[in-house]
N, C-alpha and C positions, 0 to 999 in steps of 0.2 A: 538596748533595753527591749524588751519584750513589748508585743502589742498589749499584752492585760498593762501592765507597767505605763503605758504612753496613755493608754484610756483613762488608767487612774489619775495619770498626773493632768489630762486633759479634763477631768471631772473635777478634781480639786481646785484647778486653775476657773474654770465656771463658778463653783462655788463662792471663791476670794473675787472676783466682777461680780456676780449676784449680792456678795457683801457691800463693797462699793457703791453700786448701781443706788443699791434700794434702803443703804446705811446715808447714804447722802439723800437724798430724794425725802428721807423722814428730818435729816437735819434741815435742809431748807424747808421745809415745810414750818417747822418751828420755830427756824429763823424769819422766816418771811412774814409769818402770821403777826408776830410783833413791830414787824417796819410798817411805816407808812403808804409805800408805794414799791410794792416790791417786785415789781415787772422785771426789773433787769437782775436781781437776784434769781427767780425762777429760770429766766433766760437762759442766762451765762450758768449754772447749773446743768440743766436741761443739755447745751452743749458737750460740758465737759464730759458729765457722765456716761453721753451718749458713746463722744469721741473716746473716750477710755474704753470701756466695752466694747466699739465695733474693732478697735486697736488690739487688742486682749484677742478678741474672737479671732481674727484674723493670722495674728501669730501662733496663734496654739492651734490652730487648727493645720496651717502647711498645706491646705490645698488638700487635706485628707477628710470626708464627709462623714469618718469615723468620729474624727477628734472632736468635729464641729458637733455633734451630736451629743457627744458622749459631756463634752463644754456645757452645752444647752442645757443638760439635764440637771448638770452643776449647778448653772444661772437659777433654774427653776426652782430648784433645794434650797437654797438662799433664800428666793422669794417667800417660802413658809418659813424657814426660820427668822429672819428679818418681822415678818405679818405675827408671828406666834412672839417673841420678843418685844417689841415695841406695842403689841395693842393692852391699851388702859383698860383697866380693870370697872366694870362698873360701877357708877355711882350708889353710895350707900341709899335707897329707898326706903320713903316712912312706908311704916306698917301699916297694909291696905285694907280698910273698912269690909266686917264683914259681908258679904254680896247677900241682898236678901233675894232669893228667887221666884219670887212673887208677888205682886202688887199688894199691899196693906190694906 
């Protein structure tokens, strides 16, 4: 395979961990806000997703500061998609009194 070809697959492979990473991270979040005590859900979370990603990182990379890079930027692509997908939408607001600019 070609080095453009290994960058790509090393880019795609960042992307699908940055989905992971930050696809899970929004699930416990939401999961968690509704338990009572949810320490050891953030936790063990926290763990996993770390351990998958630095697992990920590690293999796709092979010791080449290419891969590892080309992965990262992957990871980061994610992060805005992930942030641009999952953010709610603003709450509807009543319509704001007109401002008078001047004392009466």
């Amino acid at each position: 395979m070609s080095n453009t070809g290994i960058l790509t697959f090393a880019s795609l492979a960042g992307v699908l961990l940055g989905l992971v990473f930050y696809g899970g991270l929004w699930w416990t979040i939401r999961k968690g806000l509704a338990m009572g005590n949810p320490a050891w859900l953030f936790s063990l979370s926290l763990l996993l997703r770390v351990g998958i990603v630095l697992t990920g990182f590690i293999l796709v990379s092979a010791g080449h500061w290419e891969r590892m890079a080309a992965c990262l930027m992957g990871f980061f692509v994610a992060r805005l998609v992930v942030t641009r997908w999952v953010r709610t939408p603003p709450p509807n607001q009543p319509a704001s009194k007109p401002r008078i600019p001047h004392a009466p």
